[in-house]
C-alpha positions as CSV (number, residue, x, y, z in Angstrom):
1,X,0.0,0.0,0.0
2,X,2.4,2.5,0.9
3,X,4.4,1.8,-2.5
4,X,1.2,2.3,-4.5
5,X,0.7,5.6,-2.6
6,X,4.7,6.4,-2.6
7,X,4.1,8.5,-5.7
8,X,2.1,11.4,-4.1
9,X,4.9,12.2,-1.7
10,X,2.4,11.4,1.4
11,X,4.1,11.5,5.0
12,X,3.1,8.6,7.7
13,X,4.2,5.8,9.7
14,X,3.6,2.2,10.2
15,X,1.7,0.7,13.6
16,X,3.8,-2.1,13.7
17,X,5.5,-5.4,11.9
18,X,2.9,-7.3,14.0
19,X,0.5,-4.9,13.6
20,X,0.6,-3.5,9.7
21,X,-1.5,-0.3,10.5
22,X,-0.5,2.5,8.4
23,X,-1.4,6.3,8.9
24,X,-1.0,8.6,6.0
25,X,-0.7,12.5,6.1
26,X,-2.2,14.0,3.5
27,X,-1.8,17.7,2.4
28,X,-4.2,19.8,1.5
29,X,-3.1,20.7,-2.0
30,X,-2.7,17.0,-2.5
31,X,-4.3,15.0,-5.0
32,X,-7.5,13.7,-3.6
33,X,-9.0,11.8,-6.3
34,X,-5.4,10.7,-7.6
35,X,-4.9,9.4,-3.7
36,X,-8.8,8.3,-3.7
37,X,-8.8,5.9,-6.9
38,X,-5.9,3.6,-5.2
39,X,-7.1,3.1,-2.2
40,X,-11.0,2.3,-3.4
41,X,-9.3,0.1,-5.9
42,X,-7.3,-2.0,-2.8
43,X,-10.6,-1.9,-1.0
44,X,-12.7,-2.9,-3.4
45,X,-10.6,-5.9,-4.7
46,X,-10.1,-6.9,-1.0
47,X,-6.8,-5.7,-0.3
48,X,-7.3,-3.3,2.8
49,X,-9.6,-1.7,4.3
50,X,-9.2,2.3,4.7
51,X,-10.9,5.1,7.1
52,X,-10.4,8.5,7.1
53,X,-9.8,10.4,10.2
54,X,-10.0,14.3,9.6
55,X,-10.7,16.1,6.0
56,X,-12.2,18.8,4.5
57,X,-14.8,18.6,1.9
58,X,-12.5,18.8,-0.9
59,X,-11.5,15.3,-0.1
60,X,-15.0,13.9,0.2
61,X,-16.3,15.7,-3.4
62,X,-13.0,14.1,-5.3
């Protein structure tokens, strides 16, 4: 996940090696529906599972 997403120059961290939680820093010029369409795609195909925990609208109308 984090090499799919290496490309929008995101900051974060991993949880853990036992625990492969990752939290991503998004900012807020990024590219929200170029960040969006991977992460749906990994959800939807069964990869991960994602949540969002703060945003602006922009991020919910890309």
């Amino acid at each position: 996940m984090r090499q799919r997403l290496s490309v929008f120059g995101l900051g974060g961290e991993v949880f853990s090696d036992d625990f492969p939680m990752v939290a991503f820093t998004v900012a807020a010029g990024a590219d929200f529906a170029g960040i969006k369409a991977p992460l749906n795609r990994g959800r939807d195909d069964g990869w991960w599972h994602y949540e969002v925990g703060c945003c602006t609208g922009a991020w919910w109308t890309a």
